[in-house]
C-alpha positions in Angstrom: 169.0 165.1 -15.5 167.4 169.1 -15.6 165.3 167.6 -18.5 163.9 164.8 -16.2 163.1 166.8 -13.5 161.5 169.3 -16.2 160.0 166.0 -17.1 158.1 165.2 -13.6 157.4 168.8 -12.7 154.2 168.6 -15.7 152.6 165.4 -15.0 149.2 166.6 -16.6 150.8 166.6 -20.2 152.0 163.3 -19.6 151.5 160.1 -22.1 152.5 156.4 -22.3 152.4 154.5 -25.6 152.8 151.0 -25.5 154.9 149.0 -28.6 154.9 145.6 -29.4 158.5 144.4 -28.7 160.4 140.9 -29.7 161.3 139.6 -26.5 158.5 138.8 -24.2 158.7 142.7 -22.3 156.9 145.4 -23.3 158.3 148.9 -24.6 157.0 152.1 -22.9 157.4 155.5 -24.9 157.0 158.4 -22.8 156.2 162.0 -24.2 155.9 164.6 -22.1 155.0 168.0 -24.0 155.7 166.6 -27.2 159.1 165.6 -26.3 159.8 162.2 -26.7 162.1 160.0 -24.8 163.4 156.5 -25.7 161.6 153.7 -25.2 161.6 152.0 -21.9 162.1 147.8 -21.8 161.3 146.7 -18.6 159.4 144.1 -16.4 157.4 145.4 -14.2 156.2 149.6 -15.2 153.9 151.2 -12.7 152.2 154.6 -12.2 151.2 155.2 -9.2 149.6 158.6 -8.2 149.5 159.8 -4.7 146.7 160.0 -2.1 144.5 163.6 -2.1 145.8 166.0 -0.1 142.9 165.8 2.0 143.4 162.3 2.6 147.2 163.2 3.6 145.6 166.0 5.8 143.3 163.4 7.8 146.0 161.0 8.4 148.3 163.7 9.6 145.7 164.5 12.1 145.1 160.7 13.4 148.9 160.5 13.2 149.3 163.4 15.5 146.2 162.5 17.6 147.5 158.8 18.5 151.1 159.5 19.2 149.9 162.5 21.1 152.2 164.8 19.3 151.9 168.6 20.3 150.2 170.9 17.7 153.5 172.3 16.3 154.7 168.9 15.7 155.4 169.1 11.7 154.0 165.6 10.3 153.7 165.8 6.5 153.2 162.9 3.6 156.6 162.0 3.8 156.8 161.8 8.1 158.2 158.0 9.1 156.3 156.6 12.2 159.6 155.4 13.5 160.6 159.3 13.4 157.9 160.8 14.7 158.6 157.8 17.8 156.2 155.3 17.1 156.6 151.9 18.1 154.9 148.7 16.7 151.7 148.9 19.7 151.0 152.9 18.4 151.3 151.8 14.4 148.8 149.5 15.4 146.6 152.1 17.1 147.0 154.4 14.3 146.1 151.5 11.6 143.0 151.0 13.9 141.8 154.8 14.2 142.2 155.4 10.2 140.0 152.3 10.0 137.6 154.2 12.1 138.0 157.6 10.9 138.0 156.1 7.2 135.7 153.2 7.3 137.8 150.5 6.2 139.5 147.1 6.9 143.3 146.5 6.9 144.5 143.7 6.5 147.6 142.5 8.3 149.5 142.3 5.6 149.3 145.4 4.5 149.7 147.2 7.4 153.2 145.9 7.7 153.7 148.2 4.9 152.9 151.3 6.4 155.9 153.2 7.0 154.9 156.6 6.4 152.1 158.8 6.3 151.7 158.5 2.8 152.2 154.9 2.8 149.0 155.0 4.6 147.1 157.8 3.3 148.2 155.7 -0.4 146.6 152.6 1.3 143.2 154.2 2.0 142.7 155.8 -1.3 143.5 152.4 -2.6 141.1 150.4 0.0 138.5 153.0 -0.7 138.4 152.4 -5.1 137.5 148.6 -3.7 
């Protein structure tokens, strides 16, 4: 386990190598510093990265600003909307002020996904690439 976490904590030396497999999956080799580890079979392998901290930072902000929070209110990445005592009517006022603030279009759909504040900081990043 200590050499996972060793593992996660240098993301920049990380690599991925895929390997032509029997079965119909592909294999995943990860090496991380030069160490290898064993090949991964699976179905469905995603990376995902995380929104910029800057992004984090604005939705914090809007977060804070909508559900009138005071300014010593900690609201971080990992902050639920349900926590910080949002209902359903203020997720829907906060999905509509990042759409302001960030210039974008949310579809329902999606917005029914946002249960955090990097759910929706993840979101925008990913609306903004489009």
């Amino acid at each position: 386990m200590a050499s996972v976490t060793a593992a996660s904590a240098s993301l920049s030396a990380l690599s991925f190598k895929q390997a032509p497999v029997a079965t119909r999956f592909a294999a995943v080799s990860l090496s991380v510093k030069g160490r290898s580890f064993p090949s991964l079979a699976a179905r469905h392998f995603r990376i995902s990265c995380a929104a910029k901290p800057e992004t984090v930072d604005k939705v914090c902000a809007i977060v804070k600003k909508q559900l009138a929070l005071p300014a010593d209110t900690a609201v971080t990445g990992e902050s639920k909307f349900a926590a910080l005592g949002a209902d359903s009517l203020d997720t829907v006022e906060i999905v509509m002020g990042l759409e302001e603030e960030f210039g974008i279009s949310v579809e329902e759909e999606s917005a029914q996904t946002i249960a955090t504040v990097q759910d929706a900081a993840d979101l925008i990043e990913k609306l903004l690439e489009k």
